[in-house]
TORDREN-480539 format. One record per atom (N, C-alpha, C, O): y, x, z. Coordinates in steps of 0.05 Angstrom, whole numbers, plus 32768, in hexadecimal, padded with zeros to 4 digits. Each point is the difference from the previous one (the first is absolute). Example, Ala and Ser with C-alpha at 12.3 -4.5 7.8 and 13.67 -1.06 7.14 Angstrom:
<milums>
7F8E8108809C
80187FEE8000
801880128000
80008015800D
80157FE47FE5
801880108001
80167FF1800E
8016800A8004
</milums>
This chain:
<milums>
8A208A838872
7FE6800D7FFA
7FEC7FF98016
80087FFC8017
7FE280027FE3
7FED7FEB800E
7FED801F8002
7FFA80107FEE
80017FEF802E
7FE880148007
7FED7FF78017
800B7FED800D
7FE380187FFA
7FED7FF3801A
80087FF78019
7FFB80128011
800B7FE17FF6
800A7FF58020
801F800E7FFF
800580128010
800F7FE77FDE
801380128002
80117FF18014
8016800A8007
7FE47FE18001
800E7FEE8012
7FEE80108015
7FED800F7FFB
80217FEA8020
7FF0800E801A
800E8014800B
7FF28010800C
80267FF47FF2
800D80198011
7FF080158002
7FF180047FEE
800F800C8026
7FE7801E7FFE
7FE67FFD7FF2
7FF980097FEA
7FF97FE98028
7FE77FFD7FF3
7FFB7FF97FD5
7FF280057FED
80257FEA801E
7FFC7FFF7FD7
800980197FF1
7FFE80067FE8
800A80058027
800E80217FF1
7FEA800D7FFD
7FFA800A7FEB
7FF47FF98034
7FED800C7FFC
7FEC80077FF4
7FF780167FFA
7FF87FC17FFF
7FFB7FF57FE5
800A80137FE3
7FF380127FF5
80237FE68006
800680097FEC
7FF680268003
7FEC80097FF4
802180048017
8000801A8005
7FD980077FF3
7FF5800A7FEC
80047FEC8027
7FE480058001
7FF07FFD7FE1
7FF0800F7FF5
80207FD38001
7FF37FF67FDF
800F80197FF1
7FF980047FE8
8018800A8021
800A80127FE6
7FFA80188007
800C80127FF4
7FDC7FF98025
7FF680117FFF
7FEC7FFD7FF6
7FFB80107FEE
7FF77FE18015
7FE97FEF7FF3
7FF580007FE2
7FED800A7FF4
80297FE88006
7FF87FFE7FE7
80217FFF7FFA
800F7FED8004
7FF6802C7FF3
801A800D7FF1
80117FF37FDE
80167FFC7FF5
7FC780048005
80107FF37FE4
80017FF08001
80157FFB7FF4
7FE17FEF8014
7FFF7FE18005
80197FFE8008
800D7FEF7FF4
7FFF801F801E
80177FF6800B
800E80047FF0
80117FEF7FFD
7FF1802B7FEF
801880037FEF
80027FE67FE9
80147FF37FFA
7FCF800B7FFE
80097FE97FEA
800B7FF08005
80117FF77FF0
7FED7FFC802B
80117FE38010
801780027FF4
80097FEF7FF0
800B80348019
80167FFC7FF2
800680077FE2
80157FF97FF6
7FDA80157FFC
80057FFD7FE5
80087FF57FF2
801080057FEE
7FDC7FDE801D
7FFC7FE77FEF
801C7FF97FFB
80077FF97FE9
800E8008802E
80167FFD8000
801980167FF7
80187FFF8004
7FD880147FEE
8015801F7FF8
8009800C8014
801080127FFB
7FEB7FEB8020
800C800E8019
7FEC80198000
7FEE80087FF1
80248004802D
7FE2800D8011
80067FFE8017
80197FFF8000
7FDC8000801C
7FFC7FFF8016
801F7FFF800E
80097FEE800F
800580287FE9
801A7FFE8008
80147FF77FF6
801680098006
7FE87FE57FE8
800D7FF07FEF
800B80117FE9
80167FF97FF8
7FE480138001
8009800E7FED
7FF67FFC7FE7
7FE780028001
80247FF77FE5
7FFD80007FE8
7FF080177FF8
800380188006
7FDF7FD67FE5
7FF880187FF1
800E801C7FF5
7FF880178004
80277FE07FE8
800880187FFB
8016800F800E
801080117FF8
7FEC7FE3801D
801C800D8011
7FF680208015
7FED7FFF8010
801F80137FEC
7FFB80178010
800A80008017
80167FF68003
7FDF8015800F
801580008020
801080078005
800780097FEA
80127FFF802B
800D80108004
8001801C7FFA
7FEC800B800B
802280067FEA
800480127FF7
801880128006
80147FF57FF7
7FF080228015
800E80138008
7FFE80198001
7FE980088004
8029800A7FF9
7FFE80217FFC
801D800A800D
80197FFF7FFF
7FD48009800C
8019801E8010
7FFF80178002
7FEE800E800A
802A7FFB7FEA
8006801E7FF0
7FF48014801E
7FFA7FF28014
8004802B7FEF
80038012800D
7FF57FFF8019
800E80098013
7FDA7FED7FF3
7FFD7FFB8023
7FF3801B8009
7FFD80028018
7FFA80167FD7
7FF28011800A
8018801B7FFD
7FFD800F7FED
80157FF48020
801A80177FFA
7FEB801C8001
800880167FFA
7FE27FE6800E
7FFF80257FFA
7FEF7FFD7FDD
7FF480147FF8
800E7FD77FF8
7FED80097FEF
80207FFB7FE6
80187FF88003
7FD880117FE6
801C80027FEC
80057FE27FF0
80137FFE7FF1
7FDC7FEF8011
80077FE97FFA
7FE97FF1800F
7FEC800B8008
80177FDE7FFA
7FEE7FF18014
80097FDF7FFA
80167FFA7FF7
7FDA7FF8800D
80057FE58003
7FE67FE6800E
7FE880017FFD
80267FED800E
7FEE7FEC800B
7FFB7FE37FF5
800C7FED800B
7FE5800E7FE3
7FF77FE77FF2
7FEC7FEF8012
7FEC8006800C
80237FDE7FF2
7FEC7FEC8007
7FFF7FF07FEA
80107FFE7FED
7FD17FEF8017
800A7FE97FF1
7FF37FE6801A
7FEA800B8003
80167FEC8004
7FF97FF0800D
7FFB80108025
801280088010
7FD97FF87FF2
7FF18017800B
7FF9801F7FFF
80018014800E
7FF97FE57FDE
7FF780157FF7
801F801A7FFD
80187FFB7FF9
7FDE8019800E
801580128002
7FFD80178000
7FF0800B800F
802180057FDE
7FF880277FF3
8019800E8008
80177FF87FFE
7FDF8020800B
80168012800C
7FF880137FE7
7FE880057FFB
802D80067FF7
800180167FF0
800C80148005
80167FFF800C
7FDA801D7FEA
801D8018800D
7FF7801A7FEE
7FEA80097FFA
802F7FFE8000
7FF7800F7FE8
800C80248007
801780038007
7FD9800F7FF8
8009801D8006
8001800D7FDF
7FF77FFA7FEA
801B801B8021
8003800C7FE5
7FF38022800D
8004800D8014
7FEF7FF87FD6
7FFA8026800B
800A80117FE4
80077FEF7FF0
7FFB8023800A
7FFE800D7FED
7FEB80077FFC
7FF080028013
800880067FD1
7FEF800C7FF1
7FFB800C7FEB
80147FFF7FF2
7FDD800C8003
7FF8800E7FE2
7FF37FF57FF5
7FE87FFF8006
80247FF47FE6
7FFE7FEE7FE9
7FE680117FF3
7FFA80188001
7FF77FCC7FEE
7FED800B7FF3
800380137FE0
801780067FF9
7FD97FFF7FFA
800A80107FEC
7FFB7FEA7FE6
80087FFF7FE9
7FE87FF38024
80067FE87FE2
80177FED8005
80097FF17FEF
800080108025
80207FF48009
800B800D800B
7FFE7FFD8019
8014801B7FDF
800A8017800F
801B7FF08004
800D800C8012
80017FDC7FE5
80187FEF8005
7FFE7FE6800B
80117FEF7FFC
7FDB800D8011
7FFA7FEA8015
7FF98002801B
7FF480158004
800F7FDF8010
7FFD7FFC8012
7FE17FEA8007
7FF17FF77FEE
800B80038033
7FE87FF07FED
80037FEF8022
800D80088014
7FE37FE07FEA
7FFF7FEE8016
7FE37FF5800E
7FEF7FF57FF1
800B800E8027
7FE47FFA8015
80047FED8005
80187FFC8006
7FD97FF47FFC
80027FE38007
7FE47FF28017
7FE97FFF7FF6
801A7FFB801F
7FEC7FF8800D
800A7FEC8018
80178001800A
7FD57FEC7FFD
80097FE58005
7FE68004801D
7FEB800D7FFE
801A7FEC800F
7FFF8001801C
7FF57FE88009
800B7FEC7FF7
7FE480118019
7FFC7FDF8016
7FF580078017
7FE87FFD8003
802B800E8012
7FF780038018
7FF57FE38012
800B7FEB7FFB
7FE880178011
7FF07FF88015
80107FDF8001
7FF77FEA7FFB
80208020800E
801D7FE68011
80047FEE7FE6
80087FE88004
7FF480217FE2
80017FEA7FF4
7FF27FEB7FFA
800D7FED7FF7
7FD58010800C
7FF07FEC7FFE
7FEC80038010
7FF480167FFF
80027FD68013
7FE38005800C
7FEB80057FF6
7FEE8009800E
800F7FF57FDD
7FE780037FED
800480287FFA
7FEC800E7FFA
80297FFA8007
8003801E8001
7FF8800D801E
800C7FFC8015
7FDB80177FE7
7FF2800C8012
800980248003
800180117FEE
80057FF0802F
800B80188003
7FEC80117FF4
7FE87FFB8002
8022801C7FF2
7FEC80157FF4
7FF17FFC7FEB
7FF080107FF5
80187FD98005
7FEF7FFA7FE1
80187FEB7FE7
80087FE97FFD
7FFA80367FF5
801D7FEB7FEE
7FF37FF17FEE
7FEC80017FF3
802F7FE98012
7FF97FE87FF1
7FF880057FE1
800880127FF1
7FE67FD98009
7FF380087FDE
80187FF97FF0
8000800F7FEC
80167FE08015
800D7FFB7FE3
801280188005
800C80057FEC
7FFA800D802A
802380098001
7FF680197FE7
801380067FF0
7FD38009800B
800180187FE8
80057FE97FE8
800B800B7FEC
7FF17FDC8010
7FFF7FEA7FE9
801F7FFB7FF7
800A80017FEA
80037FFA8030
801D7FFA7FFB
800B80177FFA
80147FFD7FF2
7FE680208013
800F80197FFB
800280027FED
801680077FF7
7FD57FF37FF8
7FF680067FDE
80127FE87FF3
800E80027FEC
7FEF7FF2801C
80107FE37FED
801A800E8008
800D80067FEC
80018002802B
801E7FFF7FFC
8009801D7FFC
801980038000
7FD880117FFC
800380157FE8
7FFD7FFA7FE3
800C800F7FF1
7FE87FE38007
7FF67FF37FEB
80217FF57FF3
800E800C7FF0
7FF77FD7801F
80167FF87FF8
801B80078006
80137FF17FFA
7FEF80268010
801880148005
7FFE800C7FEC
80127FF97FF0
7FDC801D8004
800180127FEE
7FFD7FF17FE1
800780097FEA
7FEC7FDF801D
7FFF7FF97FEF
80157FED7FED
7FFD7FFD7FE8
80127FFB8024
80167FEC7FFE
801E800F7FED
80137FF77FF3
7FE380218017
8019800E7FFD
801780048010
801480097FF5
7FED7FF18022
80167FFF800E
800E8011800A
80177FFD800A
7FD9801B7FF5
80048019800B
800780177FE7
7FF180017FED
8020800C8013
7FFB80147FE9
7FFC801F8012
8011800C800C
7FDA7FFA7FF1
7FFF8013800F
800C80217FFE
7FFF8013800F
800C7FE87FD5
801780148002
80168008800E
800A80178003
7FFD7FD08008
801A8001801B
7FF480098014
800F80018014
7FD0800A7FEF
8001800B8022
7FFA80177FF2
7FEC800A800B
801F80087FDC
7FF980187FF9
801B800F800F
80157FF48003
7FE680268003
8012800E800E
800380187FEF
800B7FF87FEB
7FF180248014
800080177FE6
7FE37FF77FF4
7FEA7FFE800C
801D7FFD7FD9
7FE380017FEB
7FEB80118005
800680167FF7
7FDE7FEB8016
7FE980098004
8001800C800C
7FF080128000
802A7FEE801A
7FFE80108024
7FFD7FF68012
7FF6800A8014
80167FD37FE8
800C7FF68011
80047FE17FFA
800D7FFB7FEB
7FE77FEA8028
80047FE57FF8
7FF57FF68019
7FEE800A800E
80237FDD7FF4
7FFA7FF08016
7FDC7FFD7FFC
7FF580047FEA
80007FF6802A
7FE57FEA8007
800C7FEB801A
800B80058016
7FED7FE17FDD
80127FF18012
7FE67FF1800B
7FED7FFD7FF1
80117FFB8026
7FDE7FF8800E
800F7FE68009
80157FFD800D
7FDD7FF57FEB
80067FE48005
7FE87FF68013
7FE880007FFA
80217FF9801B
7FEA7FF18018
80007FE48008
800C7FF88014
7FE87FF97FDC
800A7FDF800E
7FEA7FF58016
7FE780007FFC
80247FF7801C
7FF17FF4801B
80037FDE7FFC
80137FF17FFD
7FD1800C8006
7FFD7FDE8001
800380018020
7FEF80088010
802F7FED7FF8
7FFD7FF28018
7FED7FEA800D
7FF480008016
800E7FEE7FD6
7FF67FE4800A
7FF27FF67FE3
800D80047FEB
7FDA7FF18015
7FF67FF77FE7
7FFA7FE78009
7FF47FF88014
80187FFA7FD6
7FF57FE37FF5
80097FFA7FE8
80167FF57FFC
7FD380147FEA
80057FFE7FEB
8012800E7FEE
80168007800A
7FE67FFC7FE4
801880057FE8
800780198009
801980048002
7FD880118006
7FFE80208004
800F80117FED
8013800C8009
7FE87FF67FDB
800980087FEE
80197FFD7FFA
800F80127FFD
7FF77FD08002
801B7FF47FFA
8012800D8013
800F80117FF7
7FF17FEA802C
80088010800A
800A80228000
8016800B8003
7FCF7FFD7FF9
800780207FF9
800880057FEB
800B80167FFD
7FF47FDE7FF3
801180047FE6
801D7FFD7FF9
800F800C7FF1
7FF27FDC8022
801F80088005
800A8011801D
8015800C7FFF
7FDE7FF38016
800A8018800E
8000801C7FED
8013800E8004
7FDA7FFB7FEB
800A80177FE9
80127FFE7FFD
800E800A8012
80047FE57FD2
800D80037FF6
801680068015
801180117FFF
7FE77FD88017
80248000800B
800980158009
801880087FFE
7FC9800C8013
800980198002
800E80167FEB
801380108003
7FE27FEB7FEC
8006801A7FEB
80247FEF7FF3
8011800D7FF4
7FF07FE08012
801D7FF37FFB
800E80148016
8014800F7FFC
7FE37FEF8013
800F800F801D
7FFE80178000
8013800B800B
7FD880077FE9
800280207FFE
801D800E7FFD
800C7FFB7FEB
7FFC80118024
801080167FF7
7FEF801C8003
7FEC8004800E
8021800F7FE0
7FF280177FF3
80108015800B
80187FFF7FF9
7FE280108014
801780108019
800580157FE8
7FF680027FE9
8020800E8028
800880187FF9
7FE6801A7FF7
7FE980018009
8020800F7FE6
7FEB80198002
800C80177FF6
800F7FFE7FED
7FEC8017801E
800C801F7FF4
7FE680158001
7FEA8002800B
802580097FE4
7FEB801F7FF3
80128017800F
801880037FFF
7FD4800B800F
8003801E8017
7FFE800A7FE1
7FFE7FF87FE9
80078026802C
800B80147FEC
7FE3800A7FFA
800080137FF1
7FE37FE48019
7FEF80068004
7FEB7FED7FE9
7FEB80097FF8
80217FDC8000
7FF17FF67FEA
7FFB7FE68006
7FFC7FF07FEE
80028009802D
7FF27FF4800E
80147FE48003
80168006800A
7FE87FE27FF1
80097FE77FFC
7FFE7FEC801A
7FEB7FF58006
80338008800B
7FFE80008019
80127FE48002
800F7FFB7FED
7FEE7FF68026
80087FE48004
8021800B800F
7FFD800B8016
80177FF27FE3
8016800E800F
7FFF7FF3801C
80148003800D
7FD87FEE7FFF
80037FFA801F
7FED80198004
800980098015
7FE880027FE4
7FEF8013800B
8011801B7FFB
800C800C7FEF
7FEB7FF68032
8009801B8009
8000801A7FEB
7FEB800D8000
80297FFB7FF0
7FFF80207FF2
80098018801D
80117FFB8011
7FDF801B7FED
80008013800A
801C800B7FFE
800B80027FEA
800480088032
8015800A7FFB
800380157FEF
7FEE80107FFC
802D7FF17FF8
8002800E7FF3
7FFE80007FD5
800C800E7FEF
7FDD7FDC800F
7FFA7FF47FF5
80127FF27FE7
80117FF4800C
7FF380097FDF
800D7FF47FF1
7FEF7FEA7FF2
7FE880048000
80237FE37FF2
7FEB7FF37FF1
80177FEF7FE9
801980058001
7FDF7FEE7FF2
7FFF7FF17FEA
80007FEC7FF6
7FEF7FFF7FEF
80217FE98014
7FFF7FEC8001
7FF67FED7FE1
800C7FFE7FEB
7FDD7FF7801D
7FEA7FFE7FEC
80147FE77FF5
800F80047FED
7FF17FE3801F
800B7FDF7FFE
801B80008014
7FFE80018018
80117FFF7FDF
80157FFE8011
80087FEE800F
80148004800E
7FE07FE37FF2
7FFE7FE68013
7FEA7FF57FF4
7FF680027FEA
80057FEC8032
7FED7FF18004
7FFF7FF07FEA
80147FFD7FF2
7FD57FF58007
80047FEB7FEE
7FE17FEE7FFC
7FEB8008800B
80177FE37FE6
7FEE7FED8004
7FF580067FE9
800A800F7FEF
7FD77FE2800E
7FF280057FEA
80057FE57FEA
7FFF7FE88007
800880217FDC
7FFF7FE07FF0
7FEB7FF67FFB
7FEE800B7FF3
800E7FD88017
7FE97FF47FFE
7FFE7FEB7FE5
800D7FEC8005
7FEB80157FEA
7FF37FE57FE7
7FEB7FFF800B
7FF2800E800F
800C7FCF7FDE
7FE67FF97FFD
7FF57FFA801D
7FE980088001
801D7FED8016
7FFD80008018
7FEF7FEA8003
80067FE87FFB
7FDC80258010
7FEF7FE48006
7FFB7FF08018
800080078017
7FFD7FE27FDE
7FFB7FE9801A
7FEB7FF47FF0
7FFF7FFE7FE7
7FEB7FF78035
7FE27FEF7FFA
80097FE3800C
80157FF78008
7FD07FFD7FF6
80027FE5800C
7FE580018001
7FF480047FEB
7FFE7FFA802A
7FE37FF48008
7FFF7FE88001
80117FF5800D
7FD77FF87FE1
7FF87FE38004
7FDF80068007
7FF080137FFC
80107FD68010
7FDE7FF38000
7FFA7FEF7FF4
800E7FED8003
7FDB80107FEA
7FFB7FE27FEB
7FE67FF98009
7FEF80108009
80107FDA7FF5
7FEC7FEA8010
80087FE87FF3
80127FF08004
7FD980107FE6
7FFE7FE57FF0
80147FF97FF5
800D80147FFA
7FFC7FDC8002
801E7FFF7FF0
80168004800D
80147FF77FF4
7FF280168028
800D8005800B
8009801F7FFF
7FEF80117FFE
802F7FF78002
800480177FFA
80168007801E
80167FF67FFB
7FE98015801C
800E80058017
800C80228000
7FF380148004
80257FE87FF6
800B801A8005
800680058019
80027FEF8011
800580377FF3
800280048018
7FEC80008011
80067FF88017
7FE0800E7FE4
7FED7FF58017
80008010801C
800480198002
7FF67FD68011
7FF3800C8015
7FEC800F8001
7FF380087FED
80097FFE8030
7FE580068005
7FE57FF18003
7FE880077FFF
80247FE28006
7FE97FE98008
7FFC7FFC7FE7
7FE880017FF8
802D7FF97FF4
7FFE7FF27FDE
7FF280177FF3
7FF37FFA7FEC
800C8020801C
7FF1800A7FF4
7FE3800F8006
7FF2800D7FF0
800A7FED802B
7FE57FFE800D
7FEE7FE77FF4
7FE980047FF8
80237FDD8008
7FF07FF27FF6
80027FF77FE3
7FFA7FEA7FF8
800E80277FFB
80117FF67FDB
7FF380187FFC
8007800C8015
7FEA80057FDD
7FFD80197FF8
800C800A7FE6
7FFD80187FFB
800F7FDB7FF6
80037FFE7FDF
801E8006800A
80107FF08009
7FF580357FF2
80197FFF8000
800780147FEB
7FF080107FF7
80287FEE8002
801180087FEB
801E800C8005
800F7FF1800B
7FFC80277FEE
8016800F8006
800B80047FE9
7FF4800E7FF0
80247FE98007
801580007FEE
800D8014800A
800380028019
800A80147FCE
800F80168001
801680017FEB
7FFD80087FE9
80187FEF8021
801080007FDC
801D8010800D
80047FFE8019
8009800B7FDC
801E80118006
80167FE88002
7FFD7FE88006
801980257FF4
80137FF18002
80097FF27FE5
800F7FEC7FFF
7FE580227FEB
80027FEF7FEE
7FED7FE97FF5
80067FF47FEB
7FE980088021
7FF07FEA7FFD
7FE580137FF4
7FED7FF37FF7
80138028800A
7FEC80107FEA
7FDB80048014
7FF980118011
7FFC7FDB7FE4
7FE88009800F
7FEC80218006
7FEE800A7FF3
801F7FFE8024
7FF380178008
7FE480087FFD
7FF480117FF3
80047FD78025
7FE780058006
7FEC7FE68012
800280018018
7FF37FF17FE1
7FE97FEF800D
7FE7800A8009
7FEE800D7FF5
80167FE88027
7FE6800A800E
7FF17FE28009
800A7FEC800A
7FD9801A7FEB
7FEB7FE6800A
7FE3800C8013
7FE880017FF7
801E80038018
7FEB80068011
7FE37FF48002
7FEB800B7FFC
80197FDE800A
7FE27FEE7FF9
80027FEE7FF8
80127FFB7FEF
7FD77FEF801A
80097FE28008
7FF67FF87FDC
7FF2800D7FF1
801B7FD8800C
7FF77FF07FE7
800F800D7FED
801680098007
7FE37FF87FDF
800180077FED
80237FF57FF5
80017FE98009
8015801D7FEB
800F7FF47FF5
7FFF7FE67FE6
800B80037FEA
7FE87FE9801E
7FF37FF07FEA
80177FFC7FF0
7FFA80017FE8
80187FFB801C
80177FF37FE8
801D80148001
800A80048016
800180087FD4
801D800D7FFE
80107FEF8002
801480067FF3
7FEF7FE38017
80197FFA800A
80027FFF801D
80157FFA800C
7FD2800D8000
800280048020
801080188009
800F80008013
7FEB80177FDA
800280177FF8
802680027FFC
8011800B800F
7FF27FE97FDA
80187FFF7FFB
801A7FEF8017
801780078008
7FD97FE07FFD
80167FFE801B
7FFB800F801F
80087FF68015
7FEA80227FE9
800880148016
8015800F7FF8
80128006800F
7FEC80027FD8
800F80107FF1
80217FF28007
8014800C8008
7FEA7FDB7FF3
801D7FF37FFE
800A7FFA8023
801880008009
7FD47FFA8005
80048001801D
800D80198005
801880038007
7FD580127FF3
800B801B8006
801D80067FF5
80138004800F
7FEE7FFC7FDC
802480047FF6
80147FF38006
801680027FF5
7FDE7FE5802D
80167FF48005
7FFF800A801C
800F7FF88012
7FE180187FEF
7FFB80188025
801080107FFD
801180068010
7FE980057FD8
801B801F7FF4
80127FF08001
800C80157FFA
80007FDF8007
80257FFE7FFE
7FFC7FF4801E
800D800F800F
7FEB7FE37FFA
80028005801C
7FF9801A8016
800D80068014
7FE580027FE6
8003801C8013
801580187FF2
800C8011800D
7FF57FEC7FD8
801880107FEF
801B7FF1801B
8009800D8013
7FFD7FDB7FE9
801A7FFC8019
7FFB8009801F
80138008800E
7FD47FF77FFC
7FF880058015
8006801D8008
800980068016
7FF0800D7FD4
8009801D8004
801580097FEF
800480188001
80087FDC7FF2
801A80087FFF
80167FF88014
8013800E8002
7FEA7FD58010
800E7FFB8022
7FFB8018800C
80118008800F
7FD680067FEF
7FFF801D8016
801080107FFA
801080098011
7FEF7FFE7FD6
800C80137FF4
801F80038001
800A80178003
80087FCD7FFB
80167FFA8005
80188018800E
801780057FFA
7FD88005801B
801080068019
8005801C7FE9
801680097FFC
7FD180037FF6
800380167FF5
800980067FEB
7FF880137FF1
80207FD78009
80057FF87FDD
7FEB800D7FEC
800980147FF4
7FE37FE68007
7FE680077FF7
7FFF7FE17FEF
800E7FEE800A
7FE6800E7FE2
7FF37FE87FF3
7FF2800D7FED
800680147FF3
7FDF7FD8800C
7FED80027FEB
800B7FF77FEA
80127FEE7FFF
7FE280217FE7
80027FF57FE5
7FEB7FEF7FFD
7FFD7FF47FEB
</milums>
């Protein structure tokens, strides 16, 4: 790949460095032309990818997704509550997505970042929406008593593909949820059996062991950037600072389209651009489907 003075030891680096601050897209097309991108990586190839079960022990499920860089800490609490009266047999789930300061320079102390209320809504959106959750399993006594389970995801480190990320730090958490013990006092009152009952006290054992929640329908995205006949999955941050035309595929595990998100950028001129995100994407799901079922392993746990 041929770039400005790339001969020259330091100084030609520098060269280069400087032309791709410069003028950003220019540099990307150099490698387009050739289906790469900067780090040699194939238009449809995604980066490294990893999840690890449990890193937060005081919360009731938790997990840590990367994909490249980019990297989400999830951690999920459970409280009790009083179910509503139009769902007196459900439980219900908070969802909010986080970008402190440490994850990107462009994030200014005291002033939260504009997309993290954007990403909250999309990954409430495709949680509740997907079906994955049945929210009857965090019901506890019908219209006294049901989980609220608060889901918190932290962007460690951003470069690109935010969503994708937190979307699977979700799931993997709530893969990892266990749903503790609970008993009923002689008093009415619906108590976590780690919490202290008053001596003397008798109670009730609501669930008699711990247990996990069943998950269907479990979603995974794929972020691309399109730029002329070029379609780059996985994008960065740089690919998507100078590419604006981006697009978020949402489909389950069965190939069933959830949910597409298009934020700006150029118009979708043709459905087959459309349709091979679609087919890109259903070859992300069975790879992160193996990705988090290796986590899961330790907990003889597997996805359907």
């Amino acid at each position: 790949m041929e770039t400005p003075s790339a001969e020259g030891g330091l100084a030609g680096e520098m060269e280069v460095d400087a032309y791709r601050r410069l003028f950003p897209l220019r540099f990307y097309e150099r490698y387009l032309l050739e289906s790469l991108r900067p780090d040699a990586r194939p238009l449809t190839k995604c980066r490294d990818t990893s999840v690890a079960l449990g890193p937060v022990t005081s919360a009731n499920g938790s997990a840590l997704a990367k994909i490249g860089c980019t990297t989400m800490l999830a951690g999920i609490k459970l409280e009790i509550m009083t179910p509503t009266a139009e769902s007196p047999d459900e439980g219900s789930i908070a969802i909010e997505f986080h970008m402190p300061p440490i994850c990107s320079p462009i994030v200014r102390p005291g002033r939260p970042a504009e997309v993290a209320p954007v990403i909250s809504k999309q990954l409430s959106d495709a949680i509740l929406s997907s079906g994955m959750i049945n929210l009857k399993e965090l019901s506890l006594i019908s219209g006294k008593a049901a989980w609220m389970a608060y889901l918190d995801i932290y962007c460690l480190d951003s470069d690109g593909s935010l969503f994708d990320a937190a979307l699977l730090a979700a799931v993997a958490a709530f893969s990892h949820l266990q749903i503790p013990l609970v008993s009923l006092t002689d008093e009415g009152r619906v108590v976590t059996v780690s919490s202290e009952l008053s001596e003397g006290k008798s109670a009730k054992v609501v669930n008699k062991e711990k247990r996990k929640l069943t998950l269907t329908k479990i979603p995974f995205s794929l972020t691309f950037v399109l730029h002329k006949k070029y379609i780059l999955v996985d994008s960065t941050a740089e690919e998507e600072s100078i590419m604006d035309s981006l697009v978020t595929v949402v489909l389950d595990l069965s190939g069933r389209l959830v949910s597409l998100y298009k934020p700006g950028g150029q118009v979708l001129a043709y459905t087959s651009t459309l349709q091979d995100c679609v087919a890109l994407t259903r070859n992300r799901v069975e790879e992160l489907k193996k990705i988090l079922n290796d986590a899961l392993s330790d907990m003889e746990v597997d996805l359907s």
